[in-house]
C-alpha positions in Angstrom: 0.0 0.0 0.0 0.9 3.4 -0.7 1.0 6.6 1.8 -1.0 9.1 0.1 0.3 12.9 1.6 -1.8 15.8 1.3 0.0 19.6 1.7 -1.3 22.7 2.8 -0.2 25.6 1.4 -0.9 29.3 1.2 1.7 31.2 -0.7 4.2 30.4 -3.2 4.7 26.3 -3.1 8.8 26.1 -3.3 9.0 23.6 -0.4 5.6 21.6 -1.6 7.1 21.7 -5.0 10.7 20.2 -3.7 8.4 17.5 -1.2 6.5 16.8 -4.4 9.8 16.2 -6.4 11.8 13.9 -3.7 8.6 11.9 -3.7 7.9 11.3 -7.3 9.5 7.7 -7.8 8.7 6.9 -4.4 7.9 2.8 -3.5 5.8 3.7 -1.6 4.7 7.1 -0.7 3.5 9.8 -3.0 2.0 13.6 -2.6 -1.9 13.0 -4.1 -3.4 16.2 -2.9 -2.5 20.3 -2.6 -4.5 22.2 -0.1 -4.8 25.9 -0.2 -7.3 28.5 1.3 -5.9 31.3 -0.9 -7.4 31.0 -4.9 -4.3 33.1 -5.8 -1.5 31.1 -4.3 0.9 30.4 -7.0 1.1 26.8 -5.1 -1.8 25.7 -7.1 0.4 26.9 -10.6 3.3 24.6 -9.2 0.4 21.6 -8.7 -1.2 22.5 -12.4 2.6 22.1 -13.8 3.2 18.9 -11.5 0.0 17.1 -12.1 -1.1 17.1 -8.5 -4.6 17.2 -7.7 -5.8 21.0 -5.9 -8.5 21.7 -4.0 -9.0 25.6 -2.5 -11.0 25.8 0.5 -11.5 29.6 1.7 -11.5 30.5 5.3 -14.9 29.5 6.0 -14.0 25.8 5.6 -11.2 26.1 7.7 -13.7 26.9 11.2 -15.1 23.7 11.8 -13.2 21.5 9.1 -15.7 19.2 8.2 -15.4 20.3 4.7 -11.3 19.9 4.5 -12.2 16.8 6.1 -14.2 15.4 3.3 -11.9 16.3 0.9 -9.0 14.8 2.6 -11.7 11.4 2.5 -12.2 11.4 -0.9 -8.5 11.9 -1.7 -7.9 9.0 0.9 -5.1 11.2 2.3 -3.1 9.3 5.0 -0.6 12.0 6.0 -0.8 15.9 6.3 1.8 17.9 5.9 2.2 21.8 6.2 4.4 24.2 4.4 4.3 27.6 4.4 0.0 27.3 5.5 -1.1 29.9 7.2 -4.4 29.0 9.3 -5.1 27.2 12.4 -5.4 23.6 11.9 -9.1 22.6 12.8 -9.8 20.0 15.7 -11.4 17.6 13.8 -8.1 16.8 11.3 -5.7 17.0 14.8 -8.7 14.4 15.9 -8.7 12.4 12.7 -4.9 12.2 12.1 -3.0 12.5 15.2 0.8 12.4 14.8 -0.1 12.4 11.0 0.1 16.2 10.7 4.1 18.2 10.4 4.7 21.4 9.8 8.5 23.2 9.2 9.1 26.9 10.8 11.6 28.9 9.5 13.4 29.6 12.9 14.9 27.6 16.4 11.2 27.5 18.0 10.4 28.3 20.3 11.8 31.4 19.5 10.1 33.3 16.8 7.0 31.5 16.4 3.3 32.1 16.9 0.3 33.8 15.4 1.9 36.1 12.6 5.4 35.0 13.0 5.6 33.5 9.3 8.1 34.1 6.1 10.2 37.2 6.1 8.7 38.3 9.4 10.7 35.5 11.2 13.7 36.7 9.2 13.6 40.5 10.2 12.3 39.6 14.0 16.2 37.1 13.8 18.4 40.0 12.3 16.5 42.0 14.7 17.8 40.6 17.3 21.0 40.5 16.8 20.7 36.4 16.8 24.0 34.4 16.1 22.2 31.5 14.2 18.8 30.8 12.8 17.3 27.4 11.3 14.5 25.5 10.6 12.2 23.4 13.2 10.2 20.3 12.0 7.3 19.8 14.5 4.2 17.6 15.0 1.2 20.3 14.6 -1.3 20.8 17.8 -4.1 23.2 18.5 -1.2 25.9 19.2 0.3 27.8 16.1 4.3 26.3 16.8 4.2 24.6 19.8 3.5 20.8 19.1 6.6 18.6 19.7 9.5 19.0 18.3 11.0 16.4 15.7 14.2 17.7 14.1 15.8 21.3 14.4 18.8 22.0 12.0 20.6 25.5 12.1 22.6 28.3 10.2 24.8 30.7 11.4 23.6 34.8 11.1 26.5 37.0 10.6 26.3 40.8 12.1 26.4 41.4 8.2 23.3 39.3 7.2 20.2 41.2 6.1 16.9 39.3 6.3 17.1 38.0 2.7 20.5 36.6 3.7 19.0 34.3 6.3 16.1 33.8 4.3 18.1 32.3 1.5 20.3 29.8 4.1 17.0 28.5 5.8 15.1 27.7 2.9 18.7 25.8 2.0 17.8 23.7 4.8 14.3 22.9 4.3 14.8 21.9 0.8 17.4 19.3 1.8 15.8 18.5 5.4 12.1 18.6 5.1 11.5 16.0 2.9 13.5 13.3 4.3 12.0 14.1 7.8 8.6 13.7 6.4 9.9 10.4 5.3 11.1 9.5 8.4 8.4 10.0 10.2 6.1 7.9 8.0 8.2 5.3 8.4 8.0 5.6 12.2 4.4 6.1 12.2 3.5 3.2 10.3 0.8 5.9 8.7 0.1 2.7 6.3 -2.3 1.4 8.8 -4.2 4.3 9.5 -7.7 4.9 8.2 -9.2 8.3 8.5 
């Protein structure tokens, strides 16, 4: 049997598009379905060009779920995973898939994370701060925006120098050559081929 992932997306789609990629001649798990709530995210271009399945659901699905839900049903999605979505995750998918659901933050959490914290806002808050390093953090995703458990952190070093693009560009090195093989990781720990939502 195969492990069918579903991502949720809101913006641009590099890191789904790199997931999607790493995945392609997978044994044994494969990316079936793109999520977005935005009908302008440029993610659902990157599915169009990939021949991924897309589904929008505006903001209004997103408050109880049920609809995302469904979806997710029909898809027969086993495995969620998050990158670069901006909403709340709704308490009947944490409910349905529990453990199934990872999300990647561009920064050492729990610093720099929360409601708002996202993209180039993480960035400037790092340079900000005068931080000495920056990173990503792979974590299980709870009812709390960045505060489910921790699976993998990786870091990169900030320079007095470094602007926020300059950090951008290191951590989004990192999530292209960590995030995927995390997700694969924890599939395999998970044993997400059993599970039946």
């Amino acid at each position: 049997m195969t492990t069918r992932i579903a991502i949720f997306a809101s913006g641009s789609g590099s890191n789904a598009e790199n997931i999607v990629r790493y995945f392609n001649e997978h044994p044994i798990i494969c990316v079936s379905l793109i999520v977005s709530n935005r009908q302008d995210a440029f993610v659902l271009q990157r599915a169009k060009q990939l021949g991924i399945p897309s589904v929008v659901h505006p903001k209004a699905d997103w408050l109880s779920g049920e609809p995302v839900l469904r979806t997710l049903r029909e898809h027969q999605i086993d495995f969620i995973v998050l990158a670069g979505f901006l909403l709340r995750v709704p308490e009947c998918l944490l409910i349905t898939y529990p453990y199934r659901i990872i999300n990647i933050h561009p920064a050492l959490l729990p610093k720099y994370g929360g409601k708002g914290m996202y993209g180039s806002r993480v960035h400037e808050a790092v340079v900000a701060a005068h931080e000495t390093e920056s990173g990503i953090t792979i974590h299980y995703v709870n009812e709390r925006y960045d505060e489910g458990i921790i699976i993998r952190q990786e870091r990169c070093p900030v320079t007095p120098a470094d602007t926020p693009d300059d950090v951008a560009e290191r951590v989004h090195a990192l999530e292209y050559r960590y995030f995927p093989s995390t997700i694969e990781d924890v599939i395999a720990s998970c044993d997400a081929l059993s599970f039946a939502p």
